[in-house]
Every structure is written in structure tokens, then in C-alpha cells.
C-alpha positions as CSV (number, residue, x, y, z in Angstrom):
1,X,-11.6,-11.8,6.7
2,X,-8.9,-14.8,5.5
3,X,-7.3,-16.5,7.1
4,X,-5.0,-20.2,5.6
5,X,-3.4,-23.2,6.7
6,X,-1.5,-26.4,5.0
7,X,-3.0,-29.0,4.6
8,X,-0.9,-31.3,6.3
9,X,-0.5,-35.5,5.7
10,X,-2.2,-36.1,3.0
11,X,-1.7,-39.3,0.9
12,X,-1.3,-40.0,-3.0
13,X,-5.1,-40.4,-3.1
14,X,-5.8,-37.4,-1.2
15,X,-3.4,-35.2,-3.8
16,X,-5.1,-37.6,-6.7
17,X,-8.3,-36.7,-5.9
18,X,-8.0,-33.0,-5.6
19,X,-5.7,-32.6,-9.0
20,X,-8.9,-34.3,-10.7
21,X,-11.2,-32.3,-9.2
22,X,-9.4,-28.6,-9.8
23,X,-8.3,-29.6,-13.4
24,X,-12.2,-30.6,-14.4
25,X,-13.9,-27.5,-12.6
26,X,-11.0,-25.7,-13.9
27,X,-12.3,-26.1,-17.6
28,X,-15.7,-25.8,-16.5
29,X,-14.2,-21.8,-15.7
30,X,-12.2,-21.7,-18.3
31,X,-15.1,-22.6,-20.9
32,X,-18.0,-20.7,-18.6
33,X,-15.5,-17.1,-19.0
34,X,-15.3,-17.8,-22.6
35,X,-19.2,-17.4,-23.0
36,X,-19.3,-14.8,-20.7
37,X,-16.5,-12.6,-22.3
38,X,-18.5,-13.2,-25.8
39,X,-21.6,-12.0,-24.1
40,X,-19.9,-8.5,-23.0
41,X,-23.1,-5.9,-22.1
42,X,-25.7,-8.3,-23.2
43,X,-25.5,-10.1,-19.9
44,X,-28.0,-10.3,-17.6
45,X,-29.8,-12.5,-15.3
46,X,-31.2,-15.2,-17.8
47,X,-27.8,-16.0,-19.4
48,X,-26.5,-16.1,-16.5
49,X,-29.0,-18.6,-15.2
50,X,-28.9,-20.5,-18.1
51,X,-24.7,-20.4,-18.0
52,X,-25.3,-22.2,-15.0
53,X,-28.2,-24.9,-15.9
54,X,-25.4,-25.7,-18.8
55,X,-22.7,-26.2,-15.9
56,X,-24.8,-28.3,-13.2
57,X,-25.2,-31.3,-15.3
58,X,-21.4,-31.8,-15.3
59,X,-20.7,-30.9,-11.8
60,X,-23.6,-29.8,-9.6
61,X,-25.5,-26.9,-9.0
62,X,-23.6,-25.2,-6.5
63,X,-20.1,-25.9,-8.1
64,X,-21.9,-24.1,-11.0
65,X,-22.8,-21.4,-8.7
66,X,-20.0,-20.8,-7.6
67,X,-18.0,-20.8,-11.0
68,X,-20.2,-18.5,-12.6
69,X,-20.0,-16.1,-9.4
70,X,-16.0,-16.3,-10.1
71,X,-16.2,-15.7,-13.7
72,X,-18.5,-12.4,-13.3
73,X,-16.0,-11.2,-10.5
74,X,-13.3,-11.8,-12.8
75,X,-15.1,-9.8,-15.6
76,X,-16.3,-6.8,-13.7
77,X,-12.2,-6.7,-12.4
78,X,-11.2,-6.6,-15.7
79,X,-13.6,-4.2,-17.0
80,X,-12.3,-2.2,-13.8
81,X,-8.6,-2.6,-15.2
82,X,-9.8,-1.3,-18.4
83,X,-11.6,2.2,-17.2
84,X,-8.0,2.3,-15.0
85,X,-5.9,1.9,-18.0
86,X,-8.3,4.9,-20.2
87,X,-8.0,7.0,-17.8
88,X,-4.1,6.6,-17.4
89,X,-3.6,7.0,-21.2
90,X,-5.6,10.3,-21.4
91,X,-3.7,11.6,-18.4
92,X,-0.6,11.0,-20.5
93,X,-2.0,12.6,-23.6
94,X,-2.7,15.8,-21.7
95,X,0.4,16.0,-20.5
96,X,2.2,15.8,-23.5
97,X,-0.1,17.9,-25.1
98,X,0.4,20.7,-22.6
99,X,4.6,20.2,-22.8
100,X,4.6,20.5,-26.3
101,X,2.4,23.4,-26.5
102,X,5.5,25.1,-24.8
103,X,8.8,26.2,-25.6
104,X,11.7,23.9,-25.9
105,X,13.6,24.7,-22.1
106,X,10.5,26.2,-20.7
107,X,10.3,26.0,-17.1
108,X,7.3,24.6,-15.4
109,X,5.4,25.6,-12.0
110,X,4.2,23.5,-9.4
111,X,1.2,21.8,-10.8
112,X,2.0,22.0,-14.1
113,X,5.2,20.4,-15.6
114,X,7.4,22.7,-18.6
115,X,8.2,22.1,-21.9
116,X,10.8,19.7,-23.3
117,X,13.9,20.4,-22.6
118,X,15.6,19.6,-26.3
119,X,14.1,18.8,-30.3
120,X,15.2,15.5,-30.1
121,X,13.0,15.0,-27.3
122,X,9.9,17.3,-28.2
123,X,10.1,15.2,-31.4
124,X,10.2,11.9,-29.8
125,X,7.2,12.6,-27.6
126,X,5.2,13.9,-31.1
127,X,5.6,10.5,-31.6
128,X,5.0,9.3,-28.8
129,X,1.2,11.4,-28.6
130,X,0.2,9.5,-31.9
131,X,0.8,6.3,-30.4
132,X,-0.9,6.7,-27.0
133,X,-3.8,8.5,-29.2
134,X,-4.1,4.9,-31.2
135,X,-4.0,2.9,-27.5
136,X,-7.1,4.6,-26.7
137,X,-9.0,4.8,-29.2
138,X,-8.7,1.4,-29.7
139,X,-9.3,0.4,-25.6
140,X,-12.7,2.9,-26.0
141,X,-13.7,0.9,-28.8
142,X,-13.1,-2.2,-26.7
143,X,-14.8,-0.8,-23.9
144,X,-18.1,0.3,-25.6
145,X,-18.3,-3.1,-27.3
146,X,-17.9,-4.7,-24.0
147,X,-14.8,-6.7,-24.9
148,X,-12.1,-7.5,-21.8
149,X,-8.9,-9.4,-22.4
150,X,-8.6,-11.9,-19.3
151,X,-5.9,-15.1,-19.0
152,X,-6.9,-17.4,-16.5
153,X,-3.4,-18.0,-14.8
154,X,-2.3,-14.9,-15.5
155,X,-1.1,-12.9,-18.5
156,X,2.8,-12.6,-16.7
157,X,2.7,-16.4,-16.2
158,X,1.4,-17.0,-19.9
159,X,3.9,-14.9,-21.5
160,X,6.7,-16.7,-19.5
161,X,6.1,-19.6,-21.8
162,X,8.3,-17.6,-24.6
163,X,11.2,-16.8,-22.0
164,X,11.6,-20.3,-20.3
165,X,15.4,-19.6,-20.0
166,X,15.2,-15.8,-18.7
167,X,12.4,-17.5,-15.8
168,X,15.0,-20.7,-15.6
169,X,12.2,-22.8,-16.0
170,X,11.8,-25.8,-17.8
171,X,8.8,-26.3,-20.4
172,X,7.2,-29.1,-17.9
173,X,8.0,-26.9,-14.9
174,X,6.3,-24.2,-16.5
175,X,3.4,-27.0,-17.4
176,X,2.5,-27.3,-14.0
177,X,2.4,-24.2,-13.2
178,X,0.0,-23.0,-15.8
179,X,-2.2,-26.2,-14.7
180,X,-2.1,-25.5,-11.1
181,X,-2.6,-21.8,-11.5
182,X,-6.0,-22.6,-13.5
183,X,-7.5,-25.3,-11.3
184,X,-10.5,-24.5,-9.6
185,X,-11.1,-25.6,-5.8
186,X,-12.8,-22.8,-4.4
187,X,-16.7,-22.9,-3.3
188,X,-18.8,-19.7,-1.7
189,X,-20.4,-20.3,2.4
190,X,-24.2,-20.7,2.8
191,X,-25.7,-19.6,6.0
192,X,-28.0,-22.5,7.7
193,X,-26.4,-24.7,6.0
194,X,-24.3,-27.4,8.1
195,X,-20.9,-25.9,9.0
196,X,-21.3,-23.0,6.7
197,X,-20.3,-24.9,3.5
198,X,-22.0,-28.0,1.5
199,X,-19.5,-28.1,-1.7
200,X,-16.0,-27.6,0.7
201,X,-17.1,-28.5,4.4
202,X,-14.5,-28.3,7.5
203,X,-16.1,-29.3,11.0
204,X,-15.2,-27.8,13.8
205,X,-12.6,-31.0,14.7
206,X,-10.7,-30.2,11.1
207,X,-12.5,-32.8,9.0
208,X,-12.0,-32.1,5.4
209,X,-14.9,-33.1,2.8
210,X,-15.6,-32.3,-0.6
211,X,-18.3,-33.1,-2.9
212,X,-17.0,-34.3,-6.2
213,X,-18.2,-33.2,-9.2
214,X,-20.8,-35.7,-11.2
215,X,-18.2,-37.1,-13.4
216,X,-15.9,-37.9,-10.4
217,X,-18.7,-39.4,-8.3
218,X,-16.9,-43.1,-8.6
219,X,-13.9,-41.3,-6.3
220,X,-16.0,-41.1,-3.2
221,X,-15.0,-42.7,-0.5
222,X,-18.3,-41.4,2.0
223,X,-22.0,-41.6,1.1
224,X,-23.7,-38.8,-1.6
225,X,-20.6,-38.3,-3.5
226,X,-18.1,-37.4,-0.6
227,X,-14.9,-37.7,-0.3
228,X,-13.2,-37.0,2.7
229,X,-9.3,-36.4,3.1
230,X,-7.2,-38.1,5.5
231,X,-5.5,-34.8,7.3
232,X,-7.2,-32.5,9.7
233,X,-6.6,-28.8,9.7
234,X,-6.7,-25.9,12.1
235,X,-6.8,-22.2,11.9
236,X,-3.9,-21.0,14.2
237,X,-4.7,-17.4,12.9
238,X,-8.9,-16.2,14.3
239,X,-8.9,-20.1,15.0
240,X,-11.7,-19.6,17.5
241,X,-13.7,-16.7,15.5
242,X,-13.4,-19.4,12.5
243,X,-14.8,-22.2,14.7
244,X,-17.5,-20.0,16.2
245,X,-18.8,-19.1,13.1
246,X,-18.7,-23.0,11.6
247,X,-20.5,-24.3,15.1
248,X,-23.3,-21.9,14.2
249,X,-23.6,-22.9,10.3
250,X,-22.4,-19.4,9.7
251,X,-21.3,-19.1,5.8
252,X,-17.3,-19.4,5.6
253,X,-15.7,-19.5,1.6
254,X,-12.9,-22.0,1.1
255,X,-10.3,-22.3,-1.7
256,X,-7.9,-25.0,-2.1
257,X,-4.5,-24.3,-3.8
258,X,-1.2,-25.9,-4.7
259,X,1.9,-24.1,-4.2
260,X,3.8,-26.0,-7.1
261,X,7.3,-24.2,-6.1
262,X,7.0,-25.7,-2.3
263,X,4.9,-29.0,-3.3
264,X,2.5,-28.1,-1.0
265,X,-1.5,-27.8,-0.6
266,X,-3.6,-25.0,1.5
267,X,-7.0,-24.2,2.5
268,X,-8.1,-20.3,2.5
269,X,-11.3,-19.7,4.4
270,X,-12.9,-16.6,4.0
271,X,-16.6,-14.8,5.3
272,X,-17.7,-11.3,5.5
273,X,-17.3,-8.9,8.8
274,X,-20.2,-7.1,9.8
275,X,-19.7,-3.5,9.1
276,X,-18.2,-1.3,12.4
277,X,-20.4,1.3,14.1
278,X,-18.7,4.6,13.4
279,X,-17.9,6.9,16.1
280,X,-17.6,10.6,16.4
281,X,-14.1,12.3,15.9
282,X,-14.4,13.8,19.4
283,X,-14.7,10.4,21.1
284,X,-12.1,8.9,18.9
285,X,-9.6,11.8,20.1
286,X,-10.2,12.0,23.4
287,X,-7.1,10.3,24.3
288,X,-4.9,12.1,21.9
289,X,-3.8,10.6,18.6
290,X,-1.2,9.0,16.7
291,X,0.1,10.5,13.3
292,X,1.5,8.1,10.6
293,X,3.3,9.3,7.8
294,X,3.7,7.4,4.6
295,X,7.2,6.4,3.0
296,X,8.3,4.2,0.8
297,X,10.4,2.3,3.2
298,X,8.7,3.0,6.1
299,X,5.8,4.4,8.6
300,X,7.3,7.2,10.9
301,X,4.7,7.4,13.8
302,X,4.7,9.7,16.3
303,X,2.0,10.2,19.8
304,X,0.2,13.4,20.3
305,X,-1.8,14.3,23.6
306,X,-4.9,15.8,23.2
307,X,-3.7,19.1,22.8
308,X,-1.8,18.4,19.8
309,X,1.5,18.2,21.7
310,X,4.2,15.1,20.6
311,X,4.6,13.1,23.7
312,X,7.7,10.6,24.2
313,X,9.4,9.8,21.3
314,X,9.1,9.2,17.6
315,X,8.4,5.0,16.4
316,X,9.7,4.0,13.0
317,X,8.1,0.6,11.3
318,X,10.3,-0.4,8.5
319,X,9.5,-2.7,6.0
320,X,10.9,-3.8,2.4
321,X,8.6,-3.9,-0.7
322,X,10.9,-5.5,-2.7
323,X,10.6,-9.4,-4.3
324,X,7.5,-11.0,-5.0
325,X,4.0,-9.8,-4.0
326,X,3.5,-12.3,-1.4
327,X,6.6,-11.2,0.7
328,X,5.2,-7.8,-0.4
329,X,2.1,-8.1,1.4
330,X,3.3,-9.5,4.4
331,X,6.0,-6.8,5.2
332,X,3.1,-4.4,4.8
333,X,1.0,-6.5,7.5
334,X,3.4,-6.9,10.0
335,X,4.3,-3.3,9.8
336,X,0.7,-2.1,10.5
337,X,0.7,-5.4,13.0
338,X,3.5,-3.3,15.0
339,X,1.7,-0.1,14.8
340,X,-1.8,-1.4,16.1
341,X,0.3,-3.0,18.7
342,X,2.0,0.0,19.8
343,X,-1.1,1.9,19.6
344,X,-3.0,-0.1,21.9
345,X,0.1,-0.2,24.5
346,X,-0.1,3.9,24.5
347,X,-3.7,3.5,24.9
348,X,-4.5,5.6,21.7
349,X,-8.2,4.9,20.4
350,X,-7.2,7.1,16.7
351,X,-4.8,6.9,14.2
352,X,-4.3,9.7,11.4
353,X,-3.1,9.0,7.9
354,X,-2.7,11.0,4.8
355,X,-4.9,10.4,2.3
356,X,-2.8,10.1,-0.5
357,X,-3.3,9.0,-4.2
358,X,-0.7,8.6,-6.6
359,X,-2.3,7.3,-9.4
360,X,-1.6,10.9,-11.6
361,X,1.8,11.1,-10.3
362,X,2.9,7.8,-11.5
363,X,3.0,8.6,-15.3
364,X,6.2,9.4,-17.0
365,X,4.6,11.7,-19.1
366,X,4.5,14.5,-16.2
367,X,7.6,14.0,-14.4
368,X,9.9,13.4,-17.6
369,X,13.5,12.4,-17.1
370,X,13.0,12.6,-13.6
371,X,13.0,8.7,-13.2
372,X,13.9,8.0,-9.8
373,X,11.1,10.1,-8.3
374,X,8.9,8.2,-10.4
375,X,10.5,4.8,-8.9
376,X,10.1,6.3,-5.5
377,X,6.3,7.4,-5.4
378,X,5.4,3.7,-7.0
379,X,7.0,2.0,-4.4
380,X,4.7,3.5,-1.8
381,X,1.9,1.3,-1.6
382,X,-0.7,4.0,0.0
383,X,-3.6,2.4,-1.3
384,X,-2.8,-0.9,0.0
385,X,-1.7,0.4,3.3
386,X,-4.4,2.5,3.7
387,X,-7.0,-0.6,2.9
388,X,-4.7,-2.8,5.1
389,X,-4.7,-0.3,7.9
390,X,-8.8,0.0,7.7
391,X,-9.2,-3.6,7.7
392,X,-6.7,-4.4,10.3
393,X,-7.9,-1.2,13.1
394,X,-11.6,-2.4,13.0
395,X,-10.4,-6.3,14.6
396,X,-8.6,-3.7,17.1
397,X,-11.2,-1.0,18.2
398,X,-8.8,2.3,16.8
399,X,-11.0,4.7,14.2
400,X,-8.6,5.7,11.1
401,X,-8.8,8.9,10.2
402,X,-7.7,10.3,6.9
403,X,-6.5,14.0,6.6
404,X,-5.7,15.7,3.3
405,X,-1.7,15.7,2.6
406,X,-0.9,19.4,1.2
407,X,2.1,20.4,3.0
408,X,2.2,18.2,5.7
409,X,5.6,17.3,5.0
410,X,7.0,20.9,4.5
411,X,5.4,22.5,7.1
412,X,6.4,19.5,9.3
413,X,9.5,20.4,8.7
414,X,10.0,23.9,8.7
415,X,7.9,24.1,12.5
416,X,8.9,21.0,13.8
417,X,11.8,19.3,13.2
418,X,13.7,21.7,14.9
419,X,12.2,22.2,17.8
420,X,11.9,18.5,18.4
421,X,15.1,18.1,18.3
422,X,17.9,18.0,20.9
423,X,21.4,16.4,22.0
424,X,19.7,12.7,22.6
425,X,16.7,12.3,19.7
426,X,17.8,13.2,16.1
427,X,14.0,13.9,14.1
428,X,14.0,13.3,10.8
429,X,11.8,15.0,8.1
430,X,9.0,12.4,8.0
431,X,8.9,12.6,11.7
432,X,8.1,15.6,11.5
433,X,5.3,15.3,9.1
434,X,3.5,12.7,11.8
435,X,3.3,15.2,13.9
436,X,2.0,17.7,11.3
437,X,-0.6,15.0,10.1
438,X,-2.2,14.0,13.7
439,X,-2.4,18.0,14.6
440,X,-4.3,18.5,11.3
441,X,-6.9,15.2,12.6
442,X,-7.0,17.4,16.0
443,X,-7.9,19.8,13.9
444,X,-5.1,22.1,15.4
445,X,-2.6,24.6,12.8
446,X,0.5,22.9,11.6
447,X,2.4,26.0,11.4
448,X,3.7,27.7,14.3
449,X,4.4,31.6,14.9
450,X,7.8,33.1,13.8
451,X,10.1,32.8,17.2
452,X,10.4,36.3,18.5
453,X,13.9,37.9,19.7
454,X,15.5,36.8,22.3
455,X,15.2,40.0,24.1
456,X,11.3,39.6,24.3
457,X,11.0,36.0,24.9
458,X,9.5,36.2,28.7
459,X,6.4,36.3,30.4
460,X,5.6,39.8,30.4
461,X,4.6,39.4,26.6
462,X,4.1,35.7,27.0
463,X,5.3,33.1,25.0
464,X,4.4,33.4,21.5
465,X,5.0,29.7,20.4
466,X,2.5,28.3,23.2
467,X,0.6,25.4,22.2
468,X,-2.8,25.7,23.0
469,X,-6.2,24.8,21.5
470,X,-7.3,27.8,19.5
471,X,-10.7,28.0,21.2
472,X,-9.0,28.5,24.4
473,X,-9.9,32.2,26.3
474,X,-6.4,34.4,26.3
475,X,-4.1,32.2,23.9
476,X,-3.1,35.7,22.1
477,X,-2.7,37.1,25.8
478,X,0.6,37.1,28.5
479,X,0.4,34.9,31.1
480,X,-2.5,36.0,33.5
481,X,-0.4,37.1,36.9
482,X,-0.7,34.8,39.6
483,X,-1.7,35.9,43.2
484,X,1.4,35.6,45.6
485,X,4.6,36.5,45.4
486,X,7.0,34.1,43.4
487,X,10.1,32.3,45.2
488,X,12.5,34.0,43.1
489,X,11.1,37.3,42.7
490,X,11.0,37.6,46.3
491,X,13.8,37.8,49.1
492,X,14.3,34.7,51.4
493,X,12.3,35.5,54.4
494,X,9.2,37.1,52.6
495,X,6.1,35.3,50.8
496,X,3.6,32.8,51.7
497,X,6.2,30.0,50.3
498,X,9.5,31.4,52.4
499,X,9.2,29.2,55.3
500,X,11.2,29.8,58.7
501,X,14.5,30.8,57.6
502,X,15.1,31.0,61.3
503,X,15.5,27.3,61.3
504,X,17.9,27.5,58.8
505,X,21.9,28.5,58.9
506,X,22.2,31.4,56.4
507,X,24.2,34.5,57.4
508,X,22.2,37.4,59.8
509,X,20.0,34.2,61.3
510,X,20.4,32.2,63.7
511,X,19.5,28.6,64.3
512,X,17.7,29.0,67.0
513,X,15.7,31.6,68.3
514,X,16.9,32.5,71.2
515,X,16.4,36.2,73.1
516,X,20.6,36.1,74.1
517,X,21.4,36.7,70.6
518,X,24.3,38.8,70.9
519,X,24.0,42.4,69.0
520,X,26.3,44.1,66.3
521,X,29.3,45.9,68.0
522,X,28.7,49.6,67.5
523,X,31.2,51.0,64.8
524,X,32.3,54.1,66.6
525,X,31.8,55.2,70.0
């Protein structure tokens, strides 16, 4: 859990003080993941304790804790990056392998792509093989030495140095950016310890403190090397779960940032959720479900009732994953903010997703030319959705359930969208596929019987597209016959459900009962 604020009224000394602070632990970090890159697999736990007696001196011991806890993280995540990026290139050398073991203008099938469709291209992507065959052999070399390339700041932000006019950026604008971006003001919680936090302390009231490094000691304007800012700060997001956790000395991680574009400084604070108690699926669908379908634009939800059958209508959460990956991020979060909130209203304890995972799809080297589908399955973030989703759903009480994807969209289509649709609701394609995706959670079929004729659809063979649960007694039977005559099988004044038809004007009764009711005149005599 995360939540931020700004740090609000602070003065010249205030933003002094902190600058100071984040550029000297920042070279602490910088210097600390030098060592520990040069070390590679010959880490362990007595170089990393003796990384950190080298870094206490200079600032203290948990400041040194707590950098040489961020410079592992940031190692094993770049290690991570480089299994990720292996893997990618020998996906792509299979592929282009298998293409140009095939004709030129051979056609492909459905898990397989074809071969190249001209010379100039089979020859291009020869070449191409030879160089992807060089990228990994040299990043398995890199990996079984142990060796990582990381940038503190960021590689995009260091190589913007050499396109100052492409970023319109000038060289000192781009200085303080690559000085901000490597500061470090960031300390881990400690549990029994007071407010959760001895190196970045908030009380409960919004009281800032810091302890400054040994260097900086001279800056402090409380006893034992303190320094306290002049603002106060409150959580408006989990405000109260942050303050419950800090009035019981519960551990809660800060980090304090500049945001050099805005000129402004925040405060993240972090801590760890205790893990949720699972539930079974049953319990979860009791109360029907809700299926979500994944698109690169947007979540088409639909409700289904405990049967399987869509109820109401079909909910559609836009969002746009375009710009930066901030504005990202948050259209994803109010998106699945809508869809919690709109699963709570229907009263819905489970949501179903596809569990989807592009990461072979994404290469060029299987989809070809075909550039625009490539465009289109990157921009769906499932991953982050999914993880977003999770995270979100616990706070909330609903279980996520993940189905698997094959042919949820065509089947969705081909038995649903049709019959789902009428005069006054137009359902689209991924609509469709919701309610494919929560019927597979129920555990129901997707696909529905062929329609019979039209001559045969009534009850005496029964209705073939009837939608009950497969474990039901007589779902491949007609109707079973009910006892009574049926009002309009049955003349007016006969069956249980007739009522007195005396009482009633229709022709051949009268309205009331009377014995002087004259008779029919005779015909003939």
C-alpha cells in the first residue's frame, strides 16, 4: 500500500536542507551500486555487511541500511530485465528460424506464422537472425558473469542529454533533472519503533523530522541530529489506516521527491498488507458474477446471476493509455476504481478476468508486417491491470478470478451477441466476450445449441437454448407438464383459474344470475 501527499509551506531552509541531504545519500547509492554491480554472484551476506559498515560512518547505520536494501532491489530488477530481454531474443530467433525454413509466400496456420512473403525480405531477416544471434550471446555471457547495466536516473533520461533540442530542454534544465532524479530520501519502517520510522518520522499530527546524515549534523535544528520541517502533512487518501498504523509504531516506508517540472516536494509512505484469507469459488459466486473483458481502450463488463444468465445491461470503463506513465497509471486506477464501485452497488462478491499474457505476441518477428496489431496488443496493459485489479479488490472484499482466454472472444460472439441484442441495447463484440468470460468462472459452457426451426420451437420439444446449470435433472428434457388446465388452452368458463364469467358481460351470460332469464325463441314451430 502507497499512498502521497505535497509537502506543503515549506521555506528556503526546509528545500536547503532536503537538497543536501538527497544529493549526499544520493552518492552514497550511486557509489554503494557501483561495488555491488562489480561484485555480481559473489555477493553474499558478509559483503553486504561490510558494504554497509563502509556506509554508516558517513551517514548512519540505518541510512546505510536502507541504501544497500535499494541498491540489491535495484540489482535483482535488473538482473530480472535481463532473463526478460533472453528470453525475448530467443523467441525472435525461433521465429525467424521457422519462417525462413519455409517457402517464400507460404501461408501460415494459427499458431504458427508462414514464410516470408518476398527475397528481399527473407534476405533481410537472414540478416537480421545473425544479429539477434550476437545480442544473445553476448547478454548470456553477461548474465553468467553476473554483469547488469543499471543508470541511476534512468537510461531514457541519460540518453536525453545528447537530444537536448528534440526534449526542448536546456543543458541546466536537463541538470536538474538528472540531480533530482538521483537524490536519495527514502528510508524503510521499523516495527516498535516510535511512529514506525526513526530515519524519516511523521507523527500522527503531520510533524515532519529527518535525521541528517553525520556530515550534515550542523543543520539540525532539534536535539540528536534532527531536523524538523516547518509544514505539516496529511494523508487524504487511507488517511486513517496511515494514522492507525503510525499511533501503534507500526512500520510505514517514506520517500521524499522533487517534482522538478512542477517545483514541487512529496512524501510517499508505504507498508505491507497482510495477505487476504482466500475463499472458496462457491462462496465467492454465490451472488452471481461480473465478467471483464480486456481491451486496449477499455473494460467492457457485464453482470451475470448465478445461473450464468447477463442481468441488466452491459458497463463500459474507458480509459486512455496514451502520454506519460504517470497519466498512464492513473487512467488504469480510476477505471478499476469505477468497476469495484459498480460491483459493490450490484452487490457482486466476484469478478472474472482473462488471464492473458502477451509477452510472445509482442515480437515483430511473429506477426511480420502486420504492425498495427502489434501496436494494438502492447497497448493493453493486462499485466498491470490484472496486478492493479488484485491489489485494489482485496481493500474491497470481491475475489478475482482468472479464467483461461481461448475463444472467449469468438465464441462470445458467435452465441451471444446476437441474442443480446434488440431495438434499445446495441452489444458489441467485447461485450459479448464478458459474458463468455464470467460463464466460464461459473463454470457454465460458452457456447450455446444451434437454434432449431421455427416450426419446432415450442414446448412440446422444449426449448433447446434454455439456460440452465448442467447438473440440473431434465435440462435435455421438454418442459415437465404442469397439473391444471392452462388459461389459454382452455375455454373461458372451464379451469380452476376461469373465475365467474357469470359476473362478467360476455355474449350467452348474463350479469346477473337471475332464474327469469329469458330463453332462445324456438326456430321453427
Amino acid at each position: 500500500m502507497a499512498v502521497r501527499t505535497r509537502l506543503k509551506q515549506l521555506t528556503p531552509a526546509d528545500e536547503k536542507v532536503l537538497a543536501l541531504v538527497g544529493a549526499h545519500l544520493g552518492a552514497l547509492a550511486s557509489r554503494d551500486l557501483k561495488v555491488r554491480c562489480a561484485e555480481g554472484l559473489g555477493h553474499s551476506a558478509e559483503t553486504w555487511a561490510a558494504r554497509k559498515r563502509g556506509l554508516t560512518p558517513v551517514s548512519s547505520s540505518r541510512w546505510a541500511g536502507s541504501i544497500t536494501k535499494a541498491t540489491h532491489d535495484q540489482w535483482a530488477l535488473a538482473r530480472r530485465g535481463q532473463l526478460a530481454h533472453i528470453q525475448s531474443l530467443e523467441t525472435g530467433i525461433r521465429t525467424i528460424g521457422h519462417r525462413l525454413s519455409l517457402p517464400i509466400g507460404a501461408k501460415g496456420s494459427k499458431h504458427a506464422p508462414g514464410g516470408y512473403r518476398s527475397k528481399r525480405e527473407w534476405h533481410a531477416k537472414t540478416r537480421r537472425l545473425h544479429v539477434l544471434e550476437d545480442r544473445l550471446e553476448r547478454e548470456r555471457a553477461d548474465r553468467e558473469a553476473g554483469t547488469v547495466h543499471v543508470v541511476r536516473g534512468g537510461k531514457r533520461l541519460a540518453r536525453t542529454r545528447h537530444q537536448l533540442s528534440d526534449a526542448q530542454l536546456t543543458e541546466a534544465k536537463w541538470r536538474e533533472w538528472w540531480e533530482a532524479s538521483r537524490w536519495f530520501l527514502q528510508a524503510d519502517g521499523e516495527s516498535g519503533k516510535r511512529y514506525g520510522n526513526e530515519t524519516l518520522r511523521i507523527s500522527p499530527d503531520g510533524e515532519v523530522s529527518i535525521k541528517l546524515p553525520a556530515p550534515l549534523v550542523g543543520l539540525a535544528n532539534a536535539p540528536h541530529g534532527r531536523y524538523f520541517l516547518a509544514c505539516r502533512v496529511a494523508f487524504p487518501h487511507r488517511g486513517q489506516e496511515w494514522a492507525d498504523r503510525v499511533a501503534a509504531n507500526r512500520g510505514v516506508a517514506y520517500r521524499i521527491h522533487l517534482d522538478v517540472a512542477r517545483g514541487r516536494w512529496y512524501v510517499t509512505a508505504s507498508w505491507q498488507i497482510p495477505v487476504s484469507r482466500t475463499i472458496p469459488v462457491t462462496a465467492a459466486l454465490a451472488h452471481g458474477v461480473i465478467g471483464v473483458d480486456m481491451n486496449a481502450d477499455h473494460l467492457a463488463a457485464w453482470r451475470l446471476d448465478a445461473h450464468g444468465n447477463p442481468t441488466g445491461n452491459p458497463h463500459r470503463f474507458f480509459y486512455n493509455l496514451t502520454g506519460m506513465a504517470q497519466h498512464r497509471d492513473a487512467q488504469v486506477r480510476h477505471a478499476l476504481t469505477r468497476l469495484l464501485h459498480w460491483a459493490k452497488t450490484c452487490g457482486v462478491k466476484a469478478i472474472a478476468v482473462e488471464n492473458l499474457d502477451f509477452g510472445a505476441e509482442k515480437t515483430r518477428e511473429k506477426h511480420g508486417h502486420r504492425k498495427r496489431f502489434r501496436q494494438l496488443i502492447s497497448g493493453i496493459p493486462t499485466g498491470k491491470l490484472r496486478a492493479r485489479l488484485t491489489s485494489m479488490a482485496d481493500q474491497t472484499g470481491i475475489t478475482i478470478i482468472a479464467v483461461d482466454p481461448a475463444y472467449t472472444s469468438k465464441w462470445g460472439a458467435q452465441h451471444w451477441q446476437k441474442p443480446l441484442t434488440h431495438e434499445n441495447r446495441k452489444t458489441t463484440r467485447h461485450d459479448a466476450a464478458a459474458v463468455a468470460i464470467g460463464r466460464r468462472a461459473q463454470g457454465h459452457p460458452i457456447r450455446r445449441r444451434t437454434t432449431p426451426p421455427r416450426a419446432h420451437q415450442s414446448d412440446v420439444h422444449g426449448h433447446r437454448t434454455v439456460q440452465a446449470d448442467r447438473r440440473a435433472p431434465g435440462r435435455e428434457e421438454p418442459r415437465p407438464l404442469l397439473p391444471g388446465p392452462r388459461t389459454r388452452s382452455v375455454p373461458p368458463d372451464r379451469g380452476a383459474n376461469a373465475g365467474n364469467q357469470n359476473a362478467q358481460h360476455r355474449s350467452g351470460r348474463s350479469a346477473e344470475n337471475e332464474s327469469w332469464q329469458q330463453d332462445s325463441l324456438p326456430l321453427s314451430l
